[in-house]
Backbone as ProteinMPNN parsed JSONL, in Angstrom:
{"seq_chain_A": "XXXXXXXXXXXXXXXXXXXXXXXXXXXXXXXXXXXXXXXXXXXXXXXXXXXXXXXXXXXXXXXXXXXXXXXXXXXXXXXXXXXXXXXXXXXXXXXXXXXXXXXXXXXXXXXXXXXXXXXXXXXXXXXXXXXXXXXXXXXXXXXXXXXXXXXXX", "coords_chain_A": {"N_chain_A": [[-85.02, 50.164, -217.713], [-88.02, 50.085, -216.077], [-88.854, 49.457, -212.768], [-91.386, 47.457, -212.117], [-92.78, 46.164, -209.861], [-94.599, 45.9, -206.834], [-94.303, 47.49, -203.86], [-93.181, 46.254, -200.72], [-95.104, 45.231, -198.014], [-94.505, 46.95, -194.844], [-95.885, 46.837, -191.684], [-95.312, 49.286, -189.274], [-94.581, 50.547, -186.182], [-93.873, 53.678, -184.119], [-92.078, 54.293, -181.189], [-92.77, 55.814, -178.288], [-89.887, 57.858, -178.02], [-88.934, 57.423, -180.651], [-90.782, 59.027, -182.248], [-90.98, 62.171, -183.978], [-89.049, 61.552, -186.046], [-87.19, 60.369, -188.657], [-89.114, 57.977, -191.003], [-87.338, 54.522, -191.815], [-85.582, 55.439, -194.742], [-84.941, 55.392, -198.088], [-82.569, 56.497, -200.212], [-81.851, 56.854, -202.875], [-83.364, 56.273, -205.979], [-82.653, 54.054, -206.619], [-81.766, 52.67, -204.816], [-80.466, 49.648, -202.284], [-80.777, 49.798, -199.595], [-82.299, 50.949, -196.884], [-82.123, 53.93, -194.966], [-81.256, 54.654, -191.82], [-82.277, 55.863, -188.749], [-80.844, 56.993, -185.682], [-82.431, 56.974, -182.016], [-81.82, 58.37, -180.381], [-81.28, 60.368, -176.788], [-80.21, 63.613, -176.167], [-76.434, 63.244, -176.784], [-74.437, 60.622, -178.085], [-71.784, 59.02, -177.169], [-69.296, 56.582, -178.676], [-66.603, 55.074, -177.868], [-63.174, 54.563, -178.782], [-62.537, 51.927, -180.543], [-64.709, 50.833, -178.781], [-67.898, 48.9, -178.688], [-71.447, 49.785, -179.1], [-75.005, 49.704, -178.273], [-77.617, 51.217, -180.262], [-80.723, 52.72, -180.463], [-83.427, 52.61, -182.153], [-85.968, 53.474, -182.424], [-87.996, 52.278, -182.814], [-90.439, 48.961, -184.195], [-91.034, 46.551, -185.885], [-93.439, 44.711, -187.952], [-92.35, 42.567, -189.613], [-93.483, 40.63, -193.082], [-94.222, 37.269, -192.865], [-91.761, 34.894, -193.928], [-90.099, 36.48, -194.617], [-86.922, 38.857, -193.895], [-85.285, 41.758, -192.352], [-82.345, 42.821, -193.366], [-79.721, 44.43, -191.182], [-77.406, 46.389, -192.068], [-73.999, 48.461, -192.313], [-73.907, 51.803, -193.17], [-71.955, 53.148, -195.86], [-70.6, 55.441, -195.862], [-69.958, 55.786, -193.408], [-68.329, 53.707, -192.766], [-66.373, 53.917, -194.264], [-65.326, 56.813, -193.857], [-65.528, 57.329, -191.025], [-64.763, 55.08, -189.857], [-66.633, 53.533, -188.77], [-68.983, 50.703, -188.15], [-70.761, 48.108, -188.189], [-70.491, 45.183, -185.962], [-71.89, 42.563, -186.392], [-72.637, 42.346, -188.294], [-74.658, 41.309, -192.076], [-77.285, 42.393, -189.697], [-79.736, 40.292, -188.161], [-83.832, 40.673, -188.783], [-85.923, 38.898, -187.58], [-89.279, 37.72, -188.673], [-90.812, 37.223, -186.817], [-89.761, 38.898, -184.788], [-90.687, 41.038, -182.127], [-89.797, 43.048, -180.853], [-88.418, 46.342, -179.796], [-86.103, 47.938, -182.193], [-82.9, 47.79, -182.991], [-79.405, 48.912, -182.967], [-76.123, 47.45, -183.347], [-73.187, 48.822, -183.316], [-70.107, 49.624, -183.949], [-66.919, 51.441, -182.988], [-64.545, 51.466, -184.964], [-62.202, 53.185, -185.032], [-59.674, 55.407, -184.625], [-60.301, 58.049, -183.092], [-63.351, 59.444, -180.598], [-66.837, 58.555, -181.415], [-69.613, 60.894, -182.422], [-73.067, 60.031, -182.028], [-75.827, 61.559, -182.784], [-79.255, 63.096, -182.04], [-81.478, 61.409, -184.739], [-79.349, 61.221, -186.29], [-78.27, 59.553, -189.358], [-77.512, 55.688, -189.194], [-77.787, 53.517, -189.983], [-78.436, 50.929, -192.372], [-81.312, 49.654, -193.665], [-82.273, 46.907, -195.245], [-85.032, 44.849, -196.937], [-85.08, 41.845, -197.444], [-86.086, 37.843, -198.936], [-86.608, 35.232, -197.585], [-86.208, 32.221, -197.521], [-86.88, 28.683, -196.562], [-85.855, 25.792, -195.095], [-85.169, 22.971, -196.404], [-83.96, 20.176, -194.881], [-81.919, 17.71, -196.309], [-80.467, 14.594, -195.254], [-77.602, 13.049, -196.475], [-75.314, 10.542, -197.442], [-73.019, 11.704, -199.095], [-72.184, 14.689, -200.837], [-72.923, 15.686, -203.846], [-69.367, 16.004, -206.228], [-67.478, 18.685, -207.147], [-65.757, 21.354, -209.315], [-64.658, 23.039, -207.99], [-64.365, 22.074, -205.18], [-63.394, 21.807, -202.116], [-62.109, 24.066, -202.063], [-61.786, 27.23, -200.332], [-61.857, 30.146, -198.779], [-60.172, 32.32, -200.131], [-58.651, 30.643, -201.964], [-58.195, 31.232, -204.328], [-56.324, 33.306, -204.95], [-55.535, 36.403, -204.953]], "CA_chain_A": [[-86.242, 49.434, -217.491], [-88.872, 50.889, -214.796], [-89.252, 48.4, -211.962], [-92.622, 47.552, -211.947], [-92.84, 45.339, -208.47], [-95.206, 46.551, -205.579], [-93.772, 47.426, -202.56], [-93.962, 45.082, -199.637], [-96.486, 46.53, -196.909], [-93.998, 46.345, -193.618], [-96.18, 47.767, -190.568], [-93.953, 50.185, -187.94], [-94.712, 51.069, -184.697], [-93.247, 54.324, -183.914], [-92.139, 54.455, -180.34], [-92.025, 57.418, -178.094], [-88.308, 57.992, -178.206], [-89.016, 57.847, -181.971], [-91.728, 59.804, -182.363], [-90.785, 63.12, -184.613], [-87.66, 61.282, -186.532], [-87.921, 60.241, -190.197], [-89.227, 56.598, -190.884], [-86.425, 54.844, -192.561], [-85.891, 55.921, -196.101], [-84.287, 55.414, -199.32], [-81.794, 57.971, -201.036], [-81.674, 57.336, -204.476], [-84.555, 55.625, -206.999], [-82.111, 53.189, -207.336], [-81.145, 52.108, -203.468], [-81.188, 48.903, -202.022], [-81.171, 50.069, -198.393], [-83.297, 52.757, -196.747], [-81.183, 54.779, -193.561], [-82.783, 54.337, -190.445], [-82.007, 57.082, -187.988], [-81.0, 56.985, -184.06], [-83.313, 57.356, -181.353], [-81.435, 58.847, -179.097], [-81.58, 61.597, -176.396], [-79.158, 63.744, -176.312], [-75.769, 62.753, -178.111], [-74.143, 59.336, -177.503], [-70.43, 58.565, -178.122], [-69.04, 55.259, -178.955], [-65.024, 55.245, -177.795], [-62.328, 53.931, -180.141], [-62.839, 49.976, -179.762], [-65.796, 50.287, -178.171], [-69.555, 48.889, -178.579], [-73.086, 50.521, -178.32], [-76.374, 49.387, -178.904], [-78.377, 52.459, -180.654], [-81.918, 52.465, -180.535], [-83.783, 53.356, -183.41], [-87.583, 53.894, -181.883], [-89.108, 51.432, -184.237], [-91.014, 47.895, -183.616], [-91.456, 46.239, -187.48], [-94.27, 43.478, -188.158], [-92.08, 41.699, -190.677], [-93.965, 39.582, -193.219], [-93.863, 36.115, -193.255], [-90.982, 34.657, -195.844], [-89.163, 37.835, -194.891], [-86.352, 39.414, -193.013], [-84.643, 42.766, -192.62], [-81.234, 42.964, -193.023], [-79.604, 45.94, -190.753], [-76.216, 46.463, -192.625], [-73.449, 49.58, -192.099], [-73.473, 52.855, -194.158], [-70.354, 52.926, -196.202], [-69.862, 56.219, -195.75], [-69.579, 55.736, -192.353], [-67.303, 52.975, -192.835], [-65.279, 54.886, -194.625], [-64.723, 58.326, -193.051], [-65.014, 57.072, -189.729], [-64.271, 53.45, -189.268], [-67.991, 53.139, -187.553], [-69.639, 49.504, -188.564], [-71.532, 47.115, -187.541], [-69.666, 44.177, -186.174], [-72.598, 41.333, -186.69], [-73.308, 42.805, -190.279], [-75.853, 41.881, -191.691], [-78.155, 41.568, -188.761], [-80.623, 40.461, -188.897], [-84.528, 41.051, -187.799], [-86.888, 37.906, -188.195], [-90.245, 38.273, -189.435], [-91.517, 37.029, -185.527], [-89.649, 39.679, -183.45], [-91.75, 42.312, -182.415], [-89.455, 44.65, -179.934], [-87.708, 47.492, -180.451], [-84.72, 47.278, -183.478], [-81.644, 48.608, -182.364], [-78.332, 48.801, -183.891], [-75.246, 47.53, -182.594], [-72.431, 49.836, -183.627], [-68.531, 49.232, -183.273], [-66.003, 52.318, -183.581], [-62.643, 51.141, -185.319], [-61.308, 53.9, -185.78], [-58.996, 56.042, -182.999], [-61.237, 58.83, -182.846], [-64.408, 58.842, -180.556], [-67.725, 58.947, -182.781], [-70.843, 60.851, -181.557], [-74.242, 60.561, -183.078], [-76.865, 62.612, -182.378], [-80.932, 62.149, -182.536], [-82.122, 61.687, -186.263], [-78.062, 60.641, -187.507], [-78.369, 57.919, -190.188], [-76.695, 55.541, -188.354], [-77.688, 51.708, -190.591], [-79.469, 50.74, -193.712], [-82.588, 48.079, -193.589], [-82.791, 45.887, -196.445], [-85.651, 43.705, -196.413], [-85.174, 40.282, -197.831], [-87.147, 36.969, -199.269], [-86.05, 34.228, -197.053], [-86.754, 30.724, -198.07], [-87.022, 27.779, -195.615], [-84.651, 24.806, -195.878], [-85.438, 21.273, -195.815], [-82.478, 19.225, -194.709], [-82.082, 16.359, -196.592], [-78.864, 14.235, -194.835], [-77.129, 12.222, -197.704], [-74.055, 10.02, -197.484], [-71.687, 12.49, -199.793], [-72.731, 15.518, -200.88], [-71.733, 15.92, -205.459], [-68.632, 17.17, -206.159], [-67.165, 20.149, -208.234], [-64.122, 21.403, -209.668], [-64.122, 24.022, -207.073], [-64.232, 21.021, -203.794], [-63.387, 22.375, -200.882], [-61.164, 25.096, -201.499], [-62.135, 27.892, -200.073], [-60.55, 31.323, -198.024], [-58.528, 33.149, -200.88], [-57.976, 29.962, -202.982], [-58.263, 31.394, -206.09], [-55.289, 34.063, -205.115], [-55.335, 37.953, -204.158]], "C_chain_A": [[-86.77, 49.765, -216.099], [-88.685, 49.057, -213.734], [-90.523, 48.157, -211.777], [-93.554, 46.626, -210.594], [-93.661, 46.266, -207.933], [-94.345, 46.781, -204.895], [-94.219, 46.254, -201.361], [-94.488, 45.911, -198.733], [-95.152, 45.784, -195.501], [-94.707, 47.381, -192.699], [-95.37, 48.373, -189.825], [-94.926, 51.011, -187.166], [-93.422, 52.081, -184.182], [-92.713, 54.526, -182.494], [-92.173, 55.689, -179.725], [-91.449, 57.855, -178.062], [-88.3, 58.084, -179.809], [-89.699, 58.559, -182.726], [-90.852, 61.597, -182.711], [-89.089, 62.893, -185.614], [-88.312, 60.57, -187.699], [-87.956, 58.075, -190.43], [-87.923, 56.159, -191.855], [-86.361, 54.804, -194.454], [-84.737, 55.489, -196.993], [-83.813, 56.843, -199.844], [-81.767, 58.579, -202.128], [-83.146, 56.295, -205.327], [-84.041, 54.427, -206.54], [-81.195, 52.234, -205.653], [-81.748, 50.952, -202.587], [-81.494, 48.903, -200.74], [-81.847, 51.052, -197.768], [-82.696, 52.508, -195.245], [-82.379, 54.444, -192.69], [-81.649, 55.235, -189.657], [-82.305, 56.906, -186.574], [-81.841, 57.547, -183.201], [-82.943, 57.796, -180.35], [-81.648, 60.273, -178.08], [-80.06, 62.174, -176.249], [-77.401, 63.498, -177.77], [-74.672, 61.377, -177.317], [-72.956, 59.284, -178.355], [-69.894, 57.393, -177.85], [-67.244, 55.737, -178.988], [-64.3, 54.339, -178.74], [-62.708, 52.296, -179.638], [-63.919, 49.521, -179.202], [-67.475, 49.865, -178.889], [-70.604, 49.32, -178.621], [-74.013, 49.856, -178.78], [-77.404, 50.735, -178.848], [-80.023, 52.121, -180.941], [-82.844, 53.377, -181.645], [-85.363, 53.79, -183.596], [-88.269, 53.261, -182.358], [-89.6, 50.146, -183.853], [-91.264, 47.758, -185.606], [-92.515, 44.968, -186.999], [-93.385, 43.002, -189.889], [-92.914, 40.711, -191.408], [-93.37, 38.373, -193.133], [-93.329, 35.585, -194.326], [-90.28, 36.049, -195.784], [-87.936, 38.064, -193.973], [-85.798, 40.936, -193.5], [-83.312, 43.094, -192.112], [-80.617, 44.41, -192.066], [-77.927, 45.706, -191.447], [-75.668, 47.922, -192.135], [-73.802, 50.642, -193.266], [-71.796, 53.265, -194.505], [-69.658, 53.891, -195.838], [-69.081, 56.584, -194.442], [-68.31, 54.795, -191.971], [-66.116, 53.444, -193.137], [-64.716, 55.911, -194.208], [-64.345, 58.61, -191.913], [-64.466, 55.98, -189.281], [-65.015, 52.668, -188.704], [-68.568, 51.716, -188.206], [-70.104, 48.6, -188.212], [-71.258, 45.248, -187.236], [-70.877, 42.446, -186.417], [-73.274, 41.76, -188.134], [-73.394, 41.567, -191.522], [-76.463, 41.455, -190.234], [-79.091, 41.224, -189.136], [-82.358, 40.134, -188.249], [-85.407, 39.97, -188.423], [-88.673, 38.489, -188.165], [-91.205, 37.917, -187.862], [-91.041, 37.988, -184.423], [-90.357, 40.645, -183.423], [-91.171, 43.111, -180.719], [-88.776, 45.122, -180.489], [-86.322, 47.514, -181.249], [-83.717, 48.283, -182.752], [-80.337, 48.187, -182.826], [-76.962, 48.658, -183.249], [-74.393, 48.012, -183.663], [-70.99, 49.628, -183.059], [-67.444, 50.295, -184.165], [-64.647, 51.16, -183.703], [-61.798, 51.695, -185.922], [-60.725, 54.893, -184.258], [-59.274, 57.187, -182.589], [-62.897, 58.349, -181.824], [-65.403, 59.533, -181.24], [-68.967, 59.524, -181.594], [-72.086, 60.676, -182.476], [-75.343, 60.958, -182.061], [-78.226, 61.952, -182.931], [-81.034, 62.61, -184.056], [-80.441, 61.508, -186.935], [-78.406, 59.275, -188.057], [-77.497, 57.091, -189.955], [-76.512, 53.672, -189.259], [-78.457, 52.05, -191.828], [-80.102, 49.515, -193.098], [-82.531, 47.643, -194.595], [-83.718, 44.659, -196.023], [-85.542, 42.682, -197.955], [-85.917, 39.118, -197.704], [-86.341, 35.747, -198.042], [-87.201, 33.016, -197.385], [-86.145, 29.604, -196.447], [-86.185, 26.527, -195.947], [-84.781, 23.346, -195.356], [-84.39, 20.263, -195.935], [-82.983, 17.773, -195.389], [-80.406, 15.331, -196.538], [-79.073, 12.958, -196.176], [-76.135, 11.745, -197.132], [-72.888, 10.829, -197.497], [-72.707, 13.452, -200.765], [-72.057, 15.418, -203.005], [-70.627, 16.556, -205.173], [-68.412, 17.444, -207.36], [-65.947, 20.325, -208.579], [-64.131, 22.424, -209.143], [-63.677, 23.138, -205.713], [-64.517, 22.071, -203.131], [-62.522, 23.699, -200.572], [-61.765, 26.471, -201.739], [-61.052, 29.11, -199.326], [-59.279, 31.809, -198.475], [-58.07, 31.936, -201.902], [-57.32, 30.03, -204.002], [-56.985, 32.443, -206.361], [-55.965, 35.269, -204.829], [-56.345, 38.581, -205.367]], "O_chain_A": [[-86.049, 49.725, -215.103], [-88.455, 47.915, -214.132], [-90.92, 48.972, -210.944], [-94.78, 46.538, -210.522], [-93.616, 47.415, -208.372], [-93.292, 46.244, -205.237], [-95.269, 45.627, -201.22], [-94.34, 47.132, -198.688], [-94.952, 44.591, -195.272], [-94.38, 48.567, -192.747], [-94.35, 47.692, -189.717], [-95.763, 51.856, -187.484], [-92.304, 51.65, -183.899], [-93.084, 55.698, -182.427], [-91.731, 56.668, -180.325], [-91.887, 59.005, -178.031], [-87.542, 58.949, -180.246], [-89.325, 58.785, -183.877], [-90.224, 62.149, -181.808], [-88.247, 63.77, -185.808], [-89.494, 60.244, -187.808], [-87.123, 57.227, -190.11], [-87.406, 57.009, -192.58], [-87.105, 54.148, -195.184], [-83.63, 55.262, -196.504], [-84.416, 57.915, -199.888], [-81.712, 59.748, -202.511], [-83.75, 55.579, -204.528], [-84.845, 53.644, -206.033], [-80.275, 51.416, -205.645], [-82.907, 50.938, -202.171], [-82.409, 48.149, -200.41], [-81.897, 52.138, -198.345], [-82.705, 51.487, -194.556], [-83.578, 54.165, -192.725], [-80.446, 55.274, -189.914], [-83.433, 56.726, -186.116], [-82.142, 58.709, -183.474], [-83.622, 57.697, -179.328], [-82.178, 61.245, -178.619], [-79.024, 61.51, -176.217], [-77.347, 63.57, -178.998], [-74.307, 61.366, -176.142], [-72.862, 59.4, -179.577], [-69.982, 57.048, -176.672], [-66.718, 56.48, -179.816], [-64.868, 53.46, -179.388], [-63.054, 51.81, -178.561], [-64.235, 48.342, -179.045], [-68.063, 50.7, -179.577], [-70.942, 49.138, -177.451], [-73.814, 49.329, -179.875], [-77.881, 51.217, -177.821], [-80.342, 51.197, -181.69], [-82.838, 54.597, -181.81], [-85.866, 54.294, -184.6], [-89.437, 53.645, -182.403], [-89.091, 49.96, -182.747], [-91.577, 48.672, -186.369], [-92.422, 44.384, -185.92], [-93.866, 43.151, -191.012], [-93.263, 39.778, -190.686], [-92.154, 38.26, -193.282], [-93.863, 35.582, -195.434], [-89.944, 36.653, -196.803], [-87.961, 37.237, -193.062], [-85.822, 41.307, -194.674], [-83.024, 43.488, -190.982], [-81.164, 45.477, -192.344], [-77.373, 44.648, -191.149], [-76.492, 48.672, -191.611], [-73.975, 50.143, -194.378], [-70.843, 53.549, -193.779], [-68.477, 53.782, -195.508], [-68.082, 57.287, -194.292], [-67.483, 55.054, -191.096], [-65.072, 53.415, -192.487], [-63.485, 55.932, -194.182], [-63.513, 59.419, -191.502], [-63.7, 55.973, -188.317], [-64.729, 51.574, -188.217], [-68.453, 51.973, -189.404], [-69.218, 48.086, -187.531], [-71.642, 44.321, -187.95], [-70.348, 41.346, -186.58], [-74.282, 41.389, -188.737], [-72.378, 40.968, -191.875], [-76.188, 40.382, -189.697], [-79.556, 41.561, -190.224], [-82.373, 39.395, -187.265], [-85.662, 40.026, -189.626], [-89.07, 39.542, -187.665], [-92.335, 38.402, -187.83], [-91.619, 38.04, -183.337], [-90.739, 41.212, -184.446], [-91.864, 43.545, -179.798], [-88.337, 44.721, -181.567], [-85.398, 46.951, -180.662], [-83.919, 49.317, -182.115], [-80.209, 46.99, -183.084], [-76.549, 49.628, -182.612], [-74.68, 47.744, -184.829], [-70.77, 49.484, -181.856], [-67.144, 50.218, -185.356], [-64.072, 50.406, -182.918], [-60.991, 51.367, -186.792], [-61.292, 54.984, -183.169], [-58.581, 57.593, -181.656], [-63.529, 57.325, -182.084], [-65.267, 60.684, -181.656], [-69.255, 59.05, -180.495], [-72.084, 61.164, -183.605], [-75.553, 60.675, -180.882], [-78.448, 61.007, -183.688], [-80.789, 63.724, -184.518], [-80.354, 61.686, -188.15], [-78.714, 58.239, -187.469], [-76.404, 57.433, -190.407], [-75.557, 52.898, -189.19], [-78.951, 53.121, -192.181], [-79.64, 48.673, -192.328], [-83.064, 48.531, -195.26], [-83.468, 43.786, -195.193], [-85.877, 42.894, -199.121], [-86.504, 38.977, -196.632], [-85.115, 35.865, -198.029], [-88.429, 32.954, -197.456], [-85.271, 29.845, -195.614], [-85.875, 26.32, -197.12], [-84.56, 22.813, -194.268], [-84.062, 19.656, -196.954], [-83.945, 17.043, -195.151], [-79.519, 15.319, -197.391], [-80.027, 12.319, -196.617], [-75.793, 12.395, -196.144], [-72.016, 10.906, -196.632], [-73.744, 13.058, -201.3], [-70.899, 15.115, -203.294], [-70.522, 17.408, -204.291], [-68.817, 16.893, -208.383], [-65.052, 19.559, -208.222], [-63.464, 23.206, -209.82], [-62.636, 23.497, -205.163], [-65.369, 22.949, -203.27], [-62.27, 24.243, -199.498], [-62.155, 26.899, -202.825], [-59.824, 29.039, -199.303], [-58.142, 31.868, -198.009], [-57.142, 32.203, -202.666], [-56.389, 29.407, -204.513], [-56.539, 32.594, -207.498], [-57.115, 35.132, -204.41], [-56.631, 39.778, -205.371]]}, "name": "protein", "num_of_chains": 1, "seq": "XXXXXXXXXXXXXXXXXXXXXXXXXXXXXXXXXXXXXXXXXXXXXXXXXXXXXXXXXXXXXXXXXXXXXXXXXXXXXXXXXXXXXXXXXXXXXXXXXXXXXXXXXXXXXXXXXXXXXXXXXXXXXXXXXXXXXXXXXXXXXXXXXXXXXXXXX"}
């Protein structure tokens, strides 16, 4: 079955550091994240254990009722150990500076990436608004409270 949805219109502001690098994209028909690609000069390495914040040249106008998740690439997860330790992040539909990707090697190799490496995926998402309503006692379930592996391995 075709998908027959619009696309959502997200504006991008290319910066100059991003300027000649590919906006970020989708891989397959069928993908729910589209790569977004480092803005870097040069090549930037991230030591075993360590941190970076990667800059990805971009500025989004998120709509309203939206966000964009920044999540890891698996393959990166996988081959190298590279991932994104606040995964998802995530970019509200009011920020408007530059997106940037924090990045955490855990693996005992150091990682380099270079300008234009696919370094995250964006997923943009519906976000709904949440109207607290405080109660006494909340229903309960025949799941309760158990949570963290309950159910076994």
């Amino acid at each position: 079955m075709a998908d027959d949805r619009s696309p959502v219109s997200v504006r991008v502001e290319v910066l100059p550091h991003g300027r000649g690098l590919a906006l970020p994209a989708f891989q397959t028909a069928g993908s729910a994240g589209a790569d977004v690609c480092a803005a870097v000069d040069g090549v930037v390495t991230i030591e075993p254990g360590r941190v970076a914040l990667v800059p990805t040249g971009l500025k989004v106008a998120i709509p309203r009722g939206f966000e964009i998740q920044i999540r890891p690439r698996s393959g990166l997860a996988l081959k190298k150990a590279v991932t994104l330790p606040n995964s998802p992040g995530t970019i509200d539909s009011d920020y408007r500076g530059e997106v940037q990707v924090i990045m955490m090697n855990l693996g005992g190799e150091p990682f380099a990436i270079a300008r234009g490496d696919r370094i995250a995926q964006f997923v943009l998402a519906r976000v709904e608004r949440i109207d607290w309503e405080p109660v006494e006692s909340v229903d309960a379930t025949a799941r309760g409270s158990g949570g963290f592996g309950h159910t076994g391995v």
